[in-house]
N, C-alpha and C positions, 0 to 999 in steps of 0.2 A: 599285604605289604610286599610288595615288587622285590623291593631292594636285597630283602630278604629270603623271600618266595625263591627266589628265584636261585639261591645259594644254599638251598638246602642240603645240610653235608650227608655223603652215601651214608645209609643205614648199615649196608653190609657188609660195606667198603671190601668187598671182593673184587680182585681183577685177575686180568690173563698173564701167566707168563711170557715172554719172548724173550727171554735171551738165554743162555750159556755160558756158565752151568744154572738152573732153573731158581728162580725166584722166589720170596713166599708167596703164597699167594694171597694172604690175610695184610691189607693195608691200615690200619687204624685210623679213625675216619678223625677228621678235626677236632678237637677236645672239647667236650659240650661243658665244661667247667671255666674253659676262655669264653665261649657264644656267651654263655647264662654271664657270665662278668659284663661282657658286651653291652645287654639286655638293660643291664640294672645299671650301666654307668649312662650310655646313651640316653634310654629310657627316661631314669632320674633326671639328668638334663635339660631334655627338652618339655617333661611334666613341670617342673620348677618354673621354665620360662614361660613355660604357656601361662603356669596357677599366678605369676604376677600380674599377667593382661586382664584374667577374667577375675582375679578376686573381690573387685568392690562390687564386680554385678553379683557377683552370688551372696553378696551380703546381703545386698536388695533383695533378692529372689529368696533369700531362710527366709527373712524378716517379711516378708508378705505371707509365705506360704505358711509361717507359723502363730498368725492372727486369728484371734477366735472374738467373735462376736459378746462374749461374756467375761473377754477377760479386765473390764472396766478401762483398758488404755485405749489413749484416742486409736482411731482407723488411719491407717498409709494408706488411700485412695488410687495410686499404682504406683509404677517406678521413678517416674519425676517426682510426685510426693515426698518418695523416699530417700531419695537423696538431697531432698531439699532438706530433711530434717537432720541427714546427717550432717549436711554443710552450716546450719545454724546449729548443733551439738556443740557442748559446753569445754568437750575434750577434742573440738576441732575435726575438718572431715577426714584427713589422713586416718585420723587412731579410731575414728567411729567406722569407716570403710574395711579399713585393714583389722581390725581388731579379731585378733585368734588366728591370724594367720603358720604360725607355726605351727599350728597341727597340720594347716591343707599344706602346707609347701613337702610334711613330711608326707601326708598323705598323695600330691601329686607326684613324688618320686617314686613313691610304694607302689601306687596305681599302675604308672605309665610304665614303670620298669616290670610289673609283674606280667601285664598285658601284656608287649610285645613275647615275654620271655613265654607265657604258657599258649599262644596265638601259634609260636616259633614249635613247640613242643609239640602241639594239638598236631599241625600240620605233618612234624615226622612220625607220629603215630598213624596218622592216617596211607601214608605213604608207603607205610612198615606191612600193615595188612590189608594192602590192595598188589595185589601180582601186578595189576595191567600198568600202573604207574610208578612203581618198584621199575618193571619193564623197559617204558617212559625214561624215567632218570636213568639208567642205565645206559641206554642209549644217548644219553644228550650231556655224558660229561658230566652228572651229578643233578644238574637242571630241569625240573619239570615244573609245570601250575597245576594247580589243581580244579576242580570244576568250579561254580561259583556258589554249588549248594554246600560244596565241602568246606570254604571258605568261611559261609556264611553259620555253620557249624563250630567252626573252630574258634570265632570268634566269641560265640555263643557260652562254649567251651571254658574260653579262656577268662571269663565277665563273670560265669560262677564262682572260678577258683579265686579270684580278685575281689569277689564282693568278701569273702572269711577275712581278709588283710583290711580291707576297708570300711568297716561298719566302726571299729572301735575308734579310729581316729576321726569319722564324719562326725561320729557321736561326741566326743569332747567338740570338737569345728562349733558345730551347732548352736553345743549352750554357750559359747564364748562369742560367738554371733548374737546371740538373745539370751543374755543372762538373764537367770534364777533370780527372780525376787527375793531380796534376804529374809524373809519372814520365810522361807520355803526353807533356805540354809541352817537356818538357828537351829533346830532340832541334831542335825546331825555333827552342824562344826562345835555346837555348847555356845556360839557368839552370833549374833547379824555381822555379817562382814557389809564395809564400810564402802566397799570397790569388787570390781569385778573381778571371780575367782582364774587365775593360770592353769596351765593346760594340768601340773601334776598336782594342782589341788583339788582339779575336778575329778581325776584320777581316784584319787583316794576317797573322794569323797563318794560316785559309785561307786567303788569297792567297800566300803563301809556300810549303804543304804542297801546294795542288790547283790554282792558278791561278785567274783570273775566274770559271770553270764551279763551281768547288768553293762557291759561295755558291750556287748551283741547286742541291745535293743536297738530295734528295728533292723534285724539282719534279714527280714523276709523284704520288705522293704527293696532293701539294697540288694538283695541276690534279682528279686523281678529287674530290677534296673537293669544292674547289667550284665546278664544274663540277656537279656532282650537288647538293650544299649548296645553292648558290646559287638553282636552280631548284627545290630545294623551300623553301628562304629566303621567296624572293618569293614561289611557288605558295601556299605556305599563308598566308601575309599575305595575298594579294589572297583566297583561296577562303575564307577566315573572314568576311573582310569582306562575299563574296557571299552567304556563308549568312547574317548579322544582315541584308543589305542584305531578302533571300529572306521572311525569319520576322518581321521588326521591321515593323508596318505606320508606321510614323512617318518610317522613313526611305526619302525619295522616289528618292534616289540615294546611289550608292556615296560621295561625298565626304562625306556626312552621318552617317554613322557617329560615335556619343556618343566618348569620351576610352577611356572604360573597355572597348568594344568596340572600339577600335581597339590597346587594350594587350594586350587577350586574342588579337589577334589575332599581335601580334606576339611575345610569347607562347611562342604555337604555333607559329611561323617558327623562333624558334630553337632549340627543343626540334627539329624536323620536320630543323632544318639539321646538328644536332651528329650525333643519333642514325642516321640515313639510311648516311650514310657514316662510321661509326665507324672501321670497320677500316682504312682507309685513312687517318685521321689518326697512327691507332697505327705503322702501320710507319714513318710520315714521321718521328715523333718518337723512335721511335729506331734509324734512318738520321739521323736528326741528331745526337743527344746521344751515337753512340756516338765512340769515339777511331779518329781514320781520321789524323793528324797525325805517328803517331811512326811509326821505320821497320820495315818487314817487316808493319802491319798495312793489310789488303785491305778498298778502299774496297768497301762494302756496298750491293748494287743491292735496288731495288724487290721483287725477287722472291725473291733471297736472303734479304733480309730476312723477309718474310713465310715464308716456307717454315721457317727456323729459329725464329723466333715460335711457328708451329705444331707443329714438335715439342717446345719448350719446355713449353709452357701450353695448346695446344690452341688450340679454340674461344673459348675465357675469355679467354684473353690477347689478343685481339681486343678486344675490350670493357673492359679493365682502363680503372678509370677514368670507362667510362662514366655510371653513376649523377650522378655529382657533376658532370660537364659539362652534363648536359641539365637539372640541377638550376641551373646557373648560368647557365646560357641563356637564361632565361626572363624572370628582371627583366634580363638587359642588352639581351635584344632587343628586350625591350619601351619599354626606354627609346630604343634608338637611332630605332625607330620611330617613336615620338610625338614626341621632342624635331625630328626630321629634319623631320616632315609638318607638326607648329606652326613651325619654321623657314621654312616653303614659304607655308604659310598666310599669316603675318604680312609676309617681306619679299620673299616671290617672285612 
């Protein structure tokens, strides 16, 4: 992230005196409790705007990826399928598409704002215990980059600490995307409900069947995501912008990257992020959207899951879905991108 990278505030914010009578020499570096506000207003922003572009494909993409050959409902045959059936659904395609959307719009605000905020962090850590780049910034006015492994690190960084904030809200997303057969529910609610459960009924109702932890299912899942996601997230956003920065002789530095090369770039982040770690989205979503609630069925681990996935479907069923994700990846990341970096631009 340029726009940021690149304002990274002194760590030690020490300087020289020159004047008479002498100075302190202790500056107080920018207040990391304004950046981190920054982080989560920007951030939240442009997550929100993007989760509106991409959220009926990723209805498509649960609802394939959480299809099981045994579970007696007809087969989605891929993502035309699927939205064909949402557009003949009885509650019309809006409420079938969007439906559960308030978790992801909290969860895209949670996500985006946590990312940039722990990406922002990662970086003056690394800054903090390296002399030569400490060195670097010092000399350049507060301004230095960092190499591309370090980057690609800190993004890595920052997709672990964001998977602990985002598993419990993917996890309600999920089954409101593919709800619980009511014959699953009875046991726990005392009734079959009539209609598909809200986000704080599912709430309670894993807290009731699995405890506090039961909202972490499939947090292994979600830490490979983006944990791996994350750092090719950022990697390829920053390494596009170093190849235009590389080939474009106009642009003297990496902040000056045109609008449209900064969208291509991000682009490719989310394409780089969905695709990478596919398969590990897949098992997460369904470890979530399966019925673990009613009694005598056995909550489903990481590798069980996967392990019967692949005698299901194979290799395929790893990927089910994927098309249409990397497909919808691309205007949202490219949006969360540029609306975030002209957000930093203008009031950062």
């Amino acid at each position: 992230m340029a726009a940021f990278k690149d304002e990274l505030p002194s760590v030690t914010g020490l300087e020289t005196a020159k004047a008479t009578p002498p100075q302190p020499e202790f500056t107080a570096p920018p207040s990391q409790s304004i950046e981190a506000l920054k982080d989560v207003v920007f951030g939240s922003t442009a997550g929100i705007l993007g989760k509106f572009v991409e959220y009926p494909f990723d209805t498509v993409k649960v609802r394939l990826q959480s299809q099981s050959d045994h579970s007696g409902v007809t087969r989605l045959q891929g993502p035309l399928d699927a939205f064909s059936a949402a557009f003949k659904s009885p509650e019309g395609p809006l409420v079938s598409l969007y439906r559960g959307i308030s978790a992801p719009l909290l969860g895209a605000a949670i996500e985006t704002s946590s990312l940039f905020f722990s990406y922002r962090i990662a970086q003056d850590l690394v800054v903090a215990t390296s002399p030569t780049l400490r060195s670097q910034r010092d000399q350049n006015n507060g301004k230095v980059e960092l190499p591309f492994a370090a980057l690609l690190g800190c993004g890595a960084a920052s997709g672990a600490f964001t998977s602990l904030l985002l598993t419990p809200i993917e996890l309600i997303k999920c089954k409101m995307q593919v709800p619980i057969p009511p014959s699953h529910l009875a046991t726990d609610l005392g009734y079959a409900p009539t209609r598909p459960l809200g986000p704080l009924e599912l709430i309670r109702t894993v807290f009731r069947s699995q405890g506090i932890l039961g909202l972490w299912h499939g947090q292994l899942g979600t830490l490979i995501r983006e944990t791996g996601g994350s750092a090719a997230w950022f990697g390829s956003y920053e390494g596009v912008k170093m190849l235009f920065q590389k080939y474009d002789s106009s642009i003297t530095q990496i902040a000056d990257v045109k609008v449209w090369q900064q969208m291509l770039a991000g682009a490719a982040a989310g394409m780089s992020y969905n695709f990478v770690f596919y398969p590990a989205d897949t098992i997460k979503s369904r470890m979530q959207t399966s019925a673990t609630e009613g009694v005598g069925l056995k909550k489903m681990t990481f590798a069980s899951t996967g392990r019967a996935l692949w005698r299901e479907q194979g290799l395929k069923g790893f990927y089910r879905g994927c098309g249409i994700t990397v497909f919808r990846s691309a205007p949202s990341s490219a949006i969360i991108f540029s609306i975030y970096e002209a957000l930093r631009r203008y009031f950062g």
